[in-house]
C-alpha positions in Angstrom: 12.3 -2.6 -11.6 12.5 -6.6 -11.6 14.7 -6.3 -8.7 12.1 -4.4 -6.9 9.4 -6.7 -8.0 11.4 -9.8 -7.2 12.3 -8.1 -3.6 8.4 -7.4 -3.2 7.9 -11.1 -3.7 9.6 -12.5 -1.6 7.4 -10.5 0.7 4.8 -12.3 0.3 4.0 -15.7 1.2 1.6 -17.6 -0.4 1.3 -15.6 -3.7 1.6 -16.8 -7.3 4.8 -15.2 -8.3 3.0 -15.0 -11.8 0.5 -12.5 -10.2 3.4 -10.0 -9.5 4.3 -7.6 -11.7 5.2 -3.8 -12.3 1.4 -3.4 -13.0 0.4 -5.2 -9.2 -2.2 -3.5 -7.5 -0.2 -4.4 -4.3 -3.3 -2.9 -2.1 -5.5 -5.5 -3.7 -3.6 -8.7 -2.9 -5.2 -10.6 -0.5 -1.9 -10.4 1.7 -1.6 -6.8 2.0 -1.6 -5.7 6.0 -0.2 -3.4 7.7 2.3 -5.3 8.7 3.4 -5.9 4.9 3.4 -2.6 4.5 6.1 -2.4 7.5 8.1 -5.0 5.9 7.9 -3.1 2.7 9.4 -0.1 4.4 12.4 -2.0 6.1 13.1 -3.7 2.7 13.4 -0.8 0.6 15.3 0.7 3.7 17.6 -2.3 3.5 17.9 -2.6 -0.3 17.5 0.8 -2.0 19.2 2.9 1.2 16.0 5.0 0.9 13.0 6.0 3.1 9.7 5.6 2.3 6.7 6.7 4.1 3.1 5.7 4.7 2.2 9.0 2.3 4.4 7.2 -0.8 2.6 4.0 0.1 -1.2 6.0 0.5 0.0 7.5 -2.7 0.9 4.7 -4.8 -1.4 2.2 -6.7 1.2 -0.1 -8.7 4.4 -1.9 -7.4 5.6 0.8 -10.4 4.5 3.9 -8.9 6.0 2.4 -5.6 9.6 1.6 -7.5 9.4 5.3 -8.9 8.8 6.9 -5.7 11.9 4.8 -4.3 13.4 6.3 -7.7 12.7 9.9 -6.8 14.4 9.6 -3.4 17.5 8.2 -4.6 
């Protein structure tokens, strides 16, 4: 999970690093676009070895419920 969240961070640009955790509403942060959300795919791709889809994202609230769906394709 700190991978993930670490990973997720470095996302981001601009963010307090202090503001990122497992319990993140990632939808919330100011810098959540679609294009995030694209380089949110490719990174997990690129990481994990694992798909995830606009659904998992619509689906999840929490960088947590994001890692566990990365979890469940694994």
């Amino acid at each position: 999970m700190e991978k993930f969240v670490n990973c997720f961070f470095e996302l981001l640009d601009g963010t307090d690093k202090s503001l990122i955790t497992s319990d993140t509403v990632f939808k919330e942060l100011e810098e959540w676009t679609s294009i995030l959300a694209l380089s949110l795919i490719a990174m997990v791709d690129e990481v994990y070895d694992v798909t995830l889809d606009t659904d998992d994202i619509r689906d999840a609230n929490t960088l947590e419920d994001l890692y566990r769906a990365i979890q469940q394709k694994m």
